[in-house]
C-alpha positions as a Markdown table, in Angstrom:
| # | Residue | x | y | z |
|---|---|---|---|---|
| 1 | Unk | 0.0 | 0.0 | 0.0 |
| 2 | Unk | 2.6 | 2.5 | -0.3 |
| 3 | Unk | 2.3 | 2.6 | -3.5 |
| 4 | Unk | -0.7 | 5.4 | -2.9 |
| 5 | Unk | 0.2 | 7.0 | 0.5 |
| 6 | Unk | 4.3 | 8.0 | 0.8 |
| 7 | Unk | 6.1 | 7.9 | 3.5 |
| 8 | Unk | 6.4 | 10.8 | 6.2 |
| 9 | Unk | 10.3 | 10.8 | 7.2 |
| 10 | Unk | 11.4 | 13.4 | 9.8 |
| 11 | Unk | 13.1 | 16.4 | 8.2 |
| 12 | Unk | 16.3 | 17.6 | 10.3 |
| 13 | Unk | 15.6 | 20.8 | 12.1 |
| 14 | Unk | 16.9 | 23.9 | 10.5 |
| 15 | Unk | 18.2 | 26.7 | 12.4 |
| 16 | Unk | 18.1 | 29.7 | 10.0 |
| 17 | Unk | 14.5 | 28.9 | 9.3 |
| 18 | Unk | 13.0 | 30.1 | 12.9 |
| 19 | Unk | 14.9 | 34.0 | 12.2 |
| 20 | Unk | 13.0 | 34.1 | 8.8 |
| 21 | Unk | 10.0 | 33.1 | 10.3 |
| 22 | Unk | 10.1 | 36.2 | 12.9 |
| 23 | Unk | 11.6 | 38.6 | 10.3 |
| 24 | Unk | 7.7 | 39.8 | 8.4 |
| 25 | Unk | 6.8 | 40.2 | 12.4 |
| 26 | Unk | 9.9 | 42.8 | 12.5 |
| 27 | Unk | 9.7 | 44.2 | 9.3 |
| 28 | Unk | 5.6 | 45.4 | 10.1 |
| 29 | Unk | 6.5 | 46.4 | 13.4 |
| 30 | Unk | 9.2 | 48.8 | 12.2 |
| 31 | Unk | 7.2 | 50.3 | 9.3 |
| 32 | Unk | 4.2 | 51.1 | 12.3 |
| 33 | Unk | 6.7 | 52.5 | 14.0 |
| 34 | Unk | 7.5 | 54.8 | 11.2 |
| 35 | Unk | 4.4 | 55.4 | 9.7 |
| 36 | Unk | 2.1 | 55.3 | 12.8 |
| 37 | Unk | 4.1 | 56.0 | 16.3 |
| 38 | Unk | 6.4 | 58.4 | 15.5 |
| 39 | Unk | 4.7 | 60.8 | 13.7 |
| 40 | Unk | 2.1 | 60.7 | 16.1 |
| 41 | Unk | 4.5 | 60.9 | 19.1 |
| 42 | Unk | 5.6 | 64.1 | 16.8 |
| 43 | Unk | 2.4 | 66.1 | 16.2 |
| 44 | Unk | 1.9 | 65.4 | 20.3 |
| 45 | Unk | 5.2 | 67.2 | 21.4 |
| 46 | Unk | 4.6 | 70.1 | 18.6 |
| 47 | Unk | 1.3 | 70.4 | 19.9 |
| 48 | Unk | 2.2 | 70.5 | 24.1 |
| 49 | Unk | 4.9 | 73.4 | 22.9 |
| 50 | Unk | 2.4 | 75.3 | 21.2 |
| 51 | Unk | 0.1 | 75.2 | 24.3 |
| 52 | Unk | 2.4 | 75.6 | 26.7 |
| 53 | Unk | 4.0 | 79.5 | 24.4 |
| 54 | Unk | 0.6 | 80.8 | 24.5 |
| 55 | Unk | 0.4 | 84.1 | 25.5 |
| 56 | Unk | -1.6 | 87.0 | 26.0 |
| 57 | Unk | -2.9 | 88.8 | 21.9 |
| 58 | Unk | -2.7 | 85.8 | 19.9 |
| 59 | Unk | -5.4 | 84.8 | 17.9 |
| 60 | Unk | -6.6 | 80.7 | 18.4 |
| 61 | Unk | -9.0 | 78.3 | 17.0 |
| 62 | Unk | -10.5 | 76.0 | 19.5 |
| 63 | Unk | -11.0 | 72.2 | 18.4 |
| 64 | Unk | -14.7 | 73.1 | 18.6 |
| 65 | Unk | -14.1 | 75.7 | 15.8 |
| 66 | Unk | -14.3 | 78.9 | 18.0 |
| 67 | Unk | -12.0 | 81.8 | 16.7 |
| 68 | Unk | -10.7 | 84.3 | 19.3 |
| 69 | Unk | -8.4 | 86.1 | 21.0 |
| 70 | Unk | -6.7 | 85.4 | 23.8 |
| 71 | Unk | -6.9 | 88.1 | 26.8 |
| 72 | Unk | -6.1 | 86.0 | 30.4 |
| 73 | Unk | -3.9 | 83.2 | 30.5 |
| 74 | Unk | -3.5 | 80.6 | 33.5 |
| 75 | Unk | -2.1 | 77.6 | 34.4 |
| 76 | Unk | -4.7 | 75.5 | 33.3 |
| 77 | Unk | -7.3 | 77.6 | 31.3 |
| 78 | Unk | -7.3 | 80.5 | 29.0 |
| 79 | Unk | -9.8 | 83.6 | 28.5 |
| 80 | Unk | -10.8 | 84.0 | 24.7 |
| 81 | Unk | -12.7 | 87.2 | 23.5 |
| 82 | Unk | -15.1 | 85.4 | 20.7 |
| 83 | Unk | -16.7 | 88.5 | 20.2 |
| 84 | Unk | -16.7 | 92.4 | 21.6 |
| 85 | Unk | -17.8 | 92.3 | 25.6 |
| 86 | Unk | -17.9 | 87.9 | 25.3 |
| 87 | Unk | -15.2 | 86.4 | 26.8 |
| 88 | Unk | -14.9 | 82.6 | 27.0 |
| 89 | Unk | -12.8 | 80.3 | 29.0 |
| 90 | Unk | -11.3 | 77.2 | 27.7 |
| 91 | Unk | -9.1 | 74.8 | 28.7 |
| 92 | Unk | -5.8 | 75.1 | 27.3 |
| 93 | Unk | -5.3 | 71.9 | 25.7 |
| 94 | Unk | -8.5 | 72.3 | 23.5 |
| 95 | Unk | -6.8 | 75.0 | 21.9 |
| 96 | Unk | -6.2 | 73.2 | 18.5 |
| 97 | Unk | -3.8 | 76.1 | 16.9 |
| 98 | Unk | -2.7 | 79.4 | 16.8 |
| 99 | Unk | -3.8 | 81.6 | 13.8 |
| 100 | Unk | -1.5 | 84.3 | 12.3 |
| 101 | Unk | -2.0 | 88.0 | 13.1 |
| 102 | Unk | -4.9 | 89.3 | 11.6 |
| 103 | Unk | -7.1 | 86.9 | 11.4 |
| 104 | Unk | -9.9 | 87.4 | 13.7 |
């Protein structure tokens, strides 16, 4: 009956076969880490500088779409003027960038 079933031998073990086996696993965790993670990681540290330099004149957008300028500034919150006599206060890190000069 062997003639329709062969024989299963043992193959010997190869060593260089378990590093190519882990090497797609590396290869998609360094492109995340490129095209995901640090970019991200990026735009975070940009974004807790530009917080952290506001000051008192500059004009802001909120990330709820409010324009304004900014007239108090604490530690935690910031006063915008949205309009003539309507002052609004925000926390700072809602604050999703600064606008140039000019713009309100």
């Amino acid at each position: 009956m062997n003639f329709f079933i062969s024989d299963a031998w043992a193959q010997g073990a190869d060593a260089g076969g378990s590093l190519f086996s882990l090497l797609p696993l590396v290869v998609i965790f360094v492109l995340f880490y490129f095209l995901l993670i640090r970019p991200q990681q990026k735009r975070a540290k940009q974004h807790k500088e530009m917080v952290a330099a506001l000051k008192k004149g500059e004009e802001i957008v909120t990330n709820g779409g409010l324009l304004g300028k900014v007239t108090e500034v604490s530690d935690n919150f910031v006063t915008v003027e949205v309009s003539s006599g309507l002052n609004v206060r925000i926390q700072r890190q809602s604050i999703s960038q600064v606008m140039p000069k000019g713009t309100y």
